[in-house]
KOLZA-267304 format. One record per residue (C-alpha): x, y, z. Coordinates in steps of 0.001 Angstrom, whole numbers, padded with zeros to 6 digits, always signed. Layout:
residues N
XYZ/...
This chain:
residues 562
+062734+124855+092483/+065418+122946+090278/+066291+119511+091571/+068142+118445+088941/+071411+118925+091189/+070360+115666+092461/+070818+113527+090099/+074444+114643+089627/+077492+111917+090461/+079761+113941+091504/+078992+115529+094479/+082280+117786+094939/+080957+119655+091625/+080130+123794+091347/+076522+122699+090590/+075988+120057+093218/+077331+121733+095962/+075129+125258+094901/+072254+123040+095143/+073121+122258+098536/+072986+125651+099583/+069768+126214+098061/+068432+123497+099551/+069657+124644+102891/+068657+128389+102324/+065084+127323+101614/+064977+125060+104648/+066328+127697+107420/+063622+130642+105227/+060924+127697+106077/+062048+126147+109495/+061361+129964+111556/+064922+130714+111905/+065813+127655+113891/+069190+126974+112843/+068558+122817+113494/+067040+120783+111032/+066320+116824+109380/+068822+115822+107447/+067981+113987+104415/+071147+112778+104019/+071468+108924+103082/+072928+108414+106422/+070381+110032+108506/+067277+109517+105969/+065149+112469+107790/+065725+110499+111370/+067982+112863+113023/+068079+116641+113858/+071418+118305+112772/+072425+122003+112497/+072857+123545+109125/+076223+123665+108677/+076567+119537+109563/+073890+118999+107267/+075757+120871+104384/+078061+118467+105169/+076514+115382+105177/+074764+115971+101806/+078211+116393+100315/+079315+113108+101628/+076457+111277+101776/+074056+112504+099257/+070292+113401+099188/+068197+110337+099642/+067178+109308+095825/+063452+109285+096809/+063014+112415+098591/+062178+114656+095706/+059130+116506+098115/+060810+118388+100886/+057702+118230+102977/+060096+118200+106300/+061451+120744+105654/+058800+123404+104038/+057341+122549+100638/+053783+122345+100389/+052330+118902+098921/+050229+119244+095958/+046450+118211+096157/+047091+115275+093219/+049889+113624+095180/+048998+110309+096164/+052673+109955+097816/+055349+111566+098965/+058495+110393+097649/+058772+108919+094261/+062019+107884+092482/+064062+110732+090306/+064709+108632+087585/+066791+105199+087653/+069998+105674+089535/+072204+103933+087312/+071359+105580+084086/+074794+107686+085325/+076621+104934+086251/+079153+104899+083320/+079119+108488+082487/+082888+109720+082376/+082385+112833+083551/+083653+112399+086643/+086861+112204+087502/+089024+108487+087571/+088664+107620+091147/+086387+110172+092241/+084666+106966+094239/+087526+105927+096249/+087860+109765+096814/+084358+109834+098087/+084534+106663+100101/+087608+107621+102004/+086203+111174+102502/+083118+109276+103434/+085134+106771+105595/+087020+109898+107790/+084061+112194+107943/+081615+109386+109383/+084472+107806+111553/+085193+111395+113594/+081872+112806+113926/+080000+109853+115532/+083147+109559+117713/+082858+113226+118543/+079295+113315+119169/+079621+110454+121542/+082011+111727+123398/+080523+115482+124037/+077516+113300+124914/+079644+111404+127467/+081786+114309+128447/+078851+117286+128769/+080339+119182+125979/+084160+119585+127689/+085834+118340+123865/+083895+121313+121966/+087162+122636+120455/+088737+119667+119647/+085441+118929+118165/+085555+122058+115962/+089568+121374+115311/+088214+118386+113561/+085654+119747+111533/+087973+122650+110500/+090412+119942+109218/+087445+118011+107477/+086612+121443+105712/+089941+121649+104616/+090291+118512+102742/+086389+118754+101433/+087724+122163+099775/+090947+120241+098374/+088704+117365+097274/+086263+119982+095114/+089371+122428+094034/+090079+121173+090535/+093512+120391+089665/+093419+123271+086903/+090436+125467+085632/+088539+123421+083716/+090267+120311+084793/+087368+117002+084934/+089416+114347+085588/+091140+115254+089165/+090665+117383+091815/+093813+118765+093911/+093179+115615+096516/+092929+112897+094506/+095776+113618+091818/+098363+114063+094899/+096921+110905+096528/+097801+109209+093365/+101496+110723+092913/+102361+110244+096703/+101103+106474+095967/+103354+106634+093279/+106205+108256+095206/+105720+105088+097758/+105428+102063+095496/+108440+103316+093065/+110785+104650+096368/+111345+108403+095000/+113541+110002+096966/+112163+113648+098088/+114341+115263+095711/+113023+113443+092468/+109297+114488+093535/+110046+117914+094217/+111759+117791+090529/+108632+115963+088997/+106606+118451+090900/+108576+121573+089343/+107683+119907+086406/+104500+119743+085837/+103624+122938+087391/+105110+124304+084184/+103634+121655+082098/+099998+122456+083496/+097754+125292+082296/+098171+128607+084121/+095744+128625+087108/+096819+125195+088455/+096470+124127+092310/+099164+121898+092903/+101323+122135+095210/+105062+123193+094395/+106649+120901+096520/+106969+117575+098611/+106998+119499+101895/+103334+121757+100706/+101901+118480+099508/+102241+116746+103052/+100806+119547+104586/+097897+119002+102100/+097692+115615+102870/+097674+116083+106772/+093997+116886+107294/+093642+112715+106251/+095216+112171+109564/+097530+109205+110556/+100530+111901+110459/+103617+111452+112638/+105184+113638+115611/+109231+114094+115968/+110573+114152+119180/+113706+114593+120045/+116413+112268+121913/+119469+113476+124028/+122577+112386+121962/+123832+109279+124700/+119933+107561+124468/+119424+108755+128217/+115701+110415+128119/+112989+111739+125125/+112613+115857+125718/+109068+114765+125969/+106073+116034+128143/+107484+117063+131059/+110961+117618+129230/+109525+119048+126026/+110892+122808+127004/+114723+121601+128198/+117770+122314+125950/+119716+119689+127587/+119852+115974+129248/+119074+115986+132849/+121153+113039+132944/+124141+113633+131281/+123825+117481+130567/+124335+117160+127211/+122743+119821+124973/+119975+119023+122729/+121138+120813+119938/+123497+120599+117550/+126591+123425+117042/+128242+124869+114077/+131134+127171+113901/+131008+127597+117714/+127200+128383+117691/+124581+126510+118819/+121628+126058+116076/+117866+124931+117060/+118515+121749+114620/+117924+118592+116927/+120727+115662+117544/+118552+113153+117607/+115187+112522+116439/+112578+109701+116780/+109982+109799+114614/+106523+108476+116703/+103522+107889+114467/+100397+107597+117373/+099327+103745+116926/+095879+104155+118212/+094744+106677+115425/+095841+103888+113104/+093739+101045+114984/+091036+102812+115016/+091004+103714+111127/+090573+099757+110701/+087361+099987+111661/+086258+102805+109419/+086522+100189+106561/+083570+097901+106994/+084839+094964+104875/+088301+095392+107329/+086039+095896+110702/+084083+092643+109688/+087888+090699+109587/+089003+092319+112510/+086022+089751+113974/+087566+086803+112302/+089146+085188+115336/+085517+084973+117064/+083107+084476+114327/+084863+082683+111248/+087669+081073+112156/+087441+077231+111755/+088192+075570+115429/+089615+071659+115668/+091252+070639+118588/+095197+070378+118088/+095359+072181+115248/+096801+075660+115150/+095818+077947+112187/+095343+081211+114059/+097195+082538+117029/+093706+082270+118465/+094362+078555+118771/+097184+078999+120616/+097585+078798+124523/+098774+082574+125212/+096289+084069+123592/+093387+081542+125423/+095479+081888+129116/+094942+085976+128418/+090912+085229+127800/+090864+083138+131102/+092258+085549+133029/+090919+088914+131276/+087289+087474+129929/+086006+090448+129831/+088108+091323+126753/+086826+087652+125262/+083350+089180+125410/+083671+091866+122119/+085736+090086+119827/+086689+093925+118384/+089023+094032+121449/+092499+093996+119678/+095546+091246+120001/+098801+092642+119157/+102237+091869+118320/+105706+093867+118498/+108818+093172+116836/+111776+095436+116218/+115658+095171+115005/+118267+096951+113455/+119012+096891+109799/+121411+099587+107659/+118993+102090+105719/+121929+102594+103476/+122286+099361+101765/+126039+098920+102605/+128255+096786+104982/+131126+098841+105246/+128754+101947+107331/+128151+101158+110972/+124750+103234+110935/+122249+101288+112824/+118556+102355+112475/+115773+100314+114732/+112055+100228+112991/+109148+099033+115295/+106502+097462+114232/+103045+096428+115453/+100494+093380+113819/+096884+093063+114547/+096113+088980+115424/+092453+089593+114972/+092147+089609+111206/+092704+085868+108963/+096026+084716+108912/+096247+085774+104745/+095859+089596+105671/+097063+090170+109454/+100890+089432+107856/+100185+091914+104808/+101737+095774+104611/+098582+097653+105428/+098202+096153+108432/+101571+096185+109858/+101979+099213+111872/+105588+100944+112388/+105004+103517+115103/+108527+104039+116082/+111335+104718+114299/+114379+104593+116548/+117135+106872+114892/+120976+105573+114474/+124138+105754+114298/+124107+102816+116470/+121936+100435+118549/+119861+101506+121395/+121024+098626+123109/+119365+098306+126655/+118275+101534+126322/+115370+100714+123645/+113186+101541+126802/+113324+105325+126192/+112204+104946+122962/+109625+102819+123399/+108016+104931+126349/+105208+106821+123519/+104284+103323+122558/+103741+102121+126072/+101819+104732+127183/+099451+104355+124383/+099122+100595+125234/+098295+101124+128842/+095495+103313+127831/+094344+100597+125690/+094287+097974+128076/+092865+100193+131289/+090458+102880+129720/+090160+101788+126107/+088905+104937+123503/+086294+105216+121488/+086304+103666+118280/+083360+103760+115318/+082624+100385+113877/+081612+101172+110304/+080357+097329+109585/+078030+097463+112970/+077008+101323+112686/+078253+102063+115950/+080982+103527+118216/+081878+101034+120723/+085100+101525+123736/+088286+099763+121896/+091046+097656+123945/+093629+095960+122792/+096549+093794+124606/+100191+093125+123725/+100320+089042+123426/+104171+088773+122849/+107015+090368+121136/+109017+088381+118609/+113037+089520+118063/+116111+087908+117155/+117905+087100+120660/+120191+090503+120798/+117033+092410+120311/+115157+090387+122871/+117869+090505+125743/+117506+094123+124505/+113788+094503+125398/+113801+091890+128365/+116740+093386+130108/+118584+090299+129840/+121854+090116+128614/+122118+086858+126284/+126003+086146+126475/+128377+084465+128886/+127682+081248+130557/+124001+082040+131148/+123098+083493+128288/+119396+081432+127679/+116668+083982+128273/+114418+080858+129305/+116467+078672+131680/+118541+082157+132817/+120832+080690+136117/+119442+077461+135405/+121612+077421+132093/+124121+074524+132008/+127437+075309+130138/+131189+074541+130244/+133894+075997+128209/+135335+074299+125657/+138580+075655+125057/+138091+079802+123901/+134315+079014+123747/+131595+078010+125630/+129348+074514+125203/+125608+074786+126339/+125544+070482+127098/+122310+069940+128896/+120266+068672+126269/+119681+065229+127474/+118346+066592+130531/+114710+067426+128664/+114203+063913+127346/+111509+061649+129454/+113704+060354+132626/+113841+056909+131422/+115099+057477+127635/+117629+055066+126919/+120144+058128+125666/+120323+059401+129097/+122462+056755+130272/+124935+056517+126786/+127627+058085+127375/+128165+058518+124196/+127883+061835+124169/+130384+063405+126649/+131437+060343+128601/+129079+060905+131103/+125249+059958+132138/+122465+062398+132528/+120421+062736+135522/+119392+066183+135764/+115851+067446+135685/+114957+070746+133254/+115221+073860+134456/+112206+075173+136083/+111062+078170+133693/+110037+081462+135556/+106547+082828+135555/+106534+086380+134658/+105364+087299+138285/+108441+085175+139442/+110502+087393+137274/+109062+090580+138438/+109325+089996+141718/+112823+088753+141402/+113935+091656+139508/+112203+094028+142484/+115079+092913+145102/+118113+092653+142790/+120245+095001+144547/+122802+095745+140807/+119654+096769+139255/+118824+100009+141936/+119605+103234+140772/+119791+102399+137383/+119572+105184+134473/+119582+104676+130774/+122315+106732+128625/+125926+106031+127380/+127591+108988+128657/+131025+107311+129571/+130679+106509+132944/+127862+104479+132167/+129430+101278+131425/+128054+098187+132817/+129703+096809+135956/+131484+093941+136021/+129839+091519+138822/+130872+088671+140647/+130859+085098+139462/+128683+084549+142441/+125791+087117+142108/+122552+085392+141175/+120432+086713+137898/+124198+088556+136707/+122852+089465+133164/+119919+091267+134252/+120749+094607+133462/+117288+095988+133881/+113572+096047+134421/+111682+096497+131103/+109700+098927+130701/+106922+095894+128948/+106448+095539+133104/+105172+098846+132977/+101634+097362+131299/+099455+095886+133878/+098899+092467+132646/+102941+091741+131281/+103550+089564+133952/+100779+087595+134082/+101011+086724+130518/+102128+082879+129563/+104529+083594+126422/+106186+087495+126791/+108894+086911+124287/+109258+084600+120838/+112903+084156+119270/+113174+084350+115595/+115823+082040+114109/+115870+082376+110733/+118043+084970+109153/
């Protein structure tokens, strides 16, 4: 039988992948007509039993082990003369440099590699764990897988050796990206070349066919929509309404008198645990993600890493369980408004949300691929108090991360393992944090930190925040000048509120009860009494809604610069 198939480097080709089937066709006519078999994949290396079909697969991803050029497991007879089985084909890098393949047929391969391996382990494991109940969502994944394998071995035109359909439209979407093309200009440059490329050709006419290509990679996004006044998401429970509960406004947008199916508002949610758990595919990127634990340099009172600090040791004192696998994931959150249009003179306010892994060195955790945005909160203006709505996908994927965990594959260990992860802090400019801690940062308690404990005056139209002096040591000489504003200073800091102080504070404030998010016009926030305690709470966030907020040391961090 010819082996020569073997040899080949690119294993998306006509002749490699016929070989395949040979290969497989002679097994199943030698195994009795049992459909499960060895594979010889490079992976599995004849250990494991697979059926046909997955071990099709494999050898398309994988390869054929170099050295197995005698199928003995799988039917051919050994020769009397044959000292040993497996002998080398011939040196594997004699093809090393041939340019037959296509320009970045390897990363191809690799990522191909990187999804295929990444969602099958997972998916075995958990039909292992689960007694089979995930067998269509197990085929839904391998339909998507054969998808993109048939995309990756389509070629861009007949005859075409230097792309395939996947990897030229990975390379003009990474183009689209880096240079900011609008849609438009793609959909032009796509136009064009259709007409430029032979008759035949596979690519996609426009922008909105070549995402759909592109989805079976995964990592997509979901839109869901928003009542108009911010009040609820029509979400779950709500996904089927056509208007606000709350405020009874419709969902849908009218022209001419006639109400269309074209959404008001819409947030766009890319799922952030998809994304976390694509780190680890990567092995050189799973071996960082261990950084914190295994290579970071430790001297006492010195702070390179957030792993140094205090919050993040007070979380493994009181969670050590998540100190045990250092693969358990530290986060961050930060999120404020900026104009996507570039100019002063529009009002349009759109809110970004963005997530950073701590566990990886401080030179790559800061770096774009590994800054998250799962949330884009739609504009004209703020969200205001009512960023709680918006963030409700993202805090129901971070209580499953913290309570349950999922199942992640570790590509530099070889194995799946049960991923957590925990929220450390958020950092915001101080609008944006009153906005996520409920707190209202104006007036004459306006410090999120010292909140009634806030010393101020007013100083003629504005208001003078004095106490300074009071956080010097109690016998500093500047206490007693009154140099400053005539006076002495013996007043003690504020005490600062533990988070379990706060929450059970904000349980019994009687102006927070009944509250509901929206700005519908009767919403307006009621003007209390000079005399009510904790005033400028305007809320409970929704961050109390994960089990260990309150407990943590540092919730929020204010960002200064600007």
């Amino acid at each position: 039988m010819d082996k020569s198939w073997m040899k080949l480097p690119d294993r998306f080709s006509q002749e490699y992948i016929a070989g395949v089937d040979a290969f497989i066709a002679f097994a199943l006519q030698h195994n009795g007509g049992n459909n499960m078999m060895l594979c010889p994949c490079q992976y599995c290396a004849n250990t494991t039993s697979q059926c046909a079909t997955l071990v099709r697969t494999h050898l398309i991803i994988y390869g054929m082990r170099p050295s197995y050029t005698k199928w003995l497991s799988h039917g051919e007879e050994a020769t009397i003369d044959e000292d040993h089985v497996e002998e080398p084909l011939e040196d594997e890098d004699e093809d090393e440099d041939d340019g037959d393949g296509f320009d970045g047929f390897d990363d191809i391969q690799d990522l191909l590699d990187d999804i295929h391996r990444a969602t099958t382990v997972v998916e075995q494991q958990e039909n292992q764990n689960g007694g089979g109940e995930n067998t269509s969502e197990s085929s839904q994944g391998a339909s998507r897988f054969d998808n993109l394998l048939r995309t990756a071995q389509r070629e861009l035109y007949p005859g075409c050796k230097s792309h395939s359909v996947l990897s030229f439209l990975l390379k003009l979407v990474h183009l689209k990206d880096s240079n900011h093309w609008s849609n438009k200009s793609f959909d032009m440059l796509l136009k064009l070349l259709k007409e430029a490329l032979p008759t035949g050709d596979s690519l996609p006419a426009t922008y909105y066919k070549a995402k759909k290509t592109l989805r079976d990679l995964g990592l997509d996004y979901e839109s869901i929509h928003a009542c108009f006044n911010d009040c609820v998401l029509f979400w779950k429970e709500l996904e089927d309404k056509d208007e606000c509960p709350v405020c009874k406004e419709s969902r849908w947008k009218e022209r001419k008198g006639k109400t269309t199916r074209i959404p008001r508002k819409v947030l766009h949610y890319m799922p952030l645990i998809p994304r976390l758990q694509r780190l680890f595919t990567n092995k050189e990127i799973a071996s960082d993600l261990r950084y914190h634990k295994e290579k970071r340099v430790v001297e006492e009172n010195v702070l390179r890493h957030p792993a140094d600090g205090e919050a993040w040791k007070h979380v493994d004192r009181i969670y050590p369980w998540l100190a045990d696998d250092p693969r358990h994931l530290r986060l961050g959150l930060a999120t404020d408004g900026f104009n996507p249009f570039g100019i002063m003179s529009s009002s349009c306010s759109v809110w970004p949300v963005v997530v950073v892994v701590y566990n990886l060195p401080p030179w790559r955790c800061m770096k774009e691929p590994f800054v998250f945005m799962p949330l884009l909160i739609p504009g004209k203006k703020g969200p205001g108090m009512d960023i709680d709505v918006y963030l409700r996908p993202v805090v129901e994927e971070l209580k499953l991360l913290f309570s349950s965990g999922v199942l992640t594959y570790d590509a530099h260990l070889g194995e799946t393992f049960n991923m957590h992860a925990v929220l450390l802090w958020t950092i915001n400019d101080l609008p944006a944090l009153g906005s996520l801690f409920g707190y209202v940062p104006m007036g004459y308690k306006a410090c999120p930190v010292c909140l009634d404990g806030t010393y101020s005056q007013p100083l003629r139209s504005k208001i003078g925040f004095l106490g300074h002096r009071r956080y010097l040591p109690i016998r500093h000489r500047w206490r007693k000048s009154k140099a400053f504003n005539g006076k002495n200073e013996g007043a003690l800091p504020s005490k600062e509120l533990s988070g379990n102080e706060i929450f059970a504070m904000l349980q019994k404030l009687d102006h927070l009860q009944g509250f509901k998010y929206g700005k519908k016009g009767d919403k307006k926030r009621k003007t209390l009494h000079k005399s009510v305690r904790w005033k400028n709470f305007s809320k409970k966030s929704i961050l109390f809604e994960l089990p260990y907020w309150k407990e943590l040391l540092l919730r929020h961090n204010r960002r200064h610069a600007h």
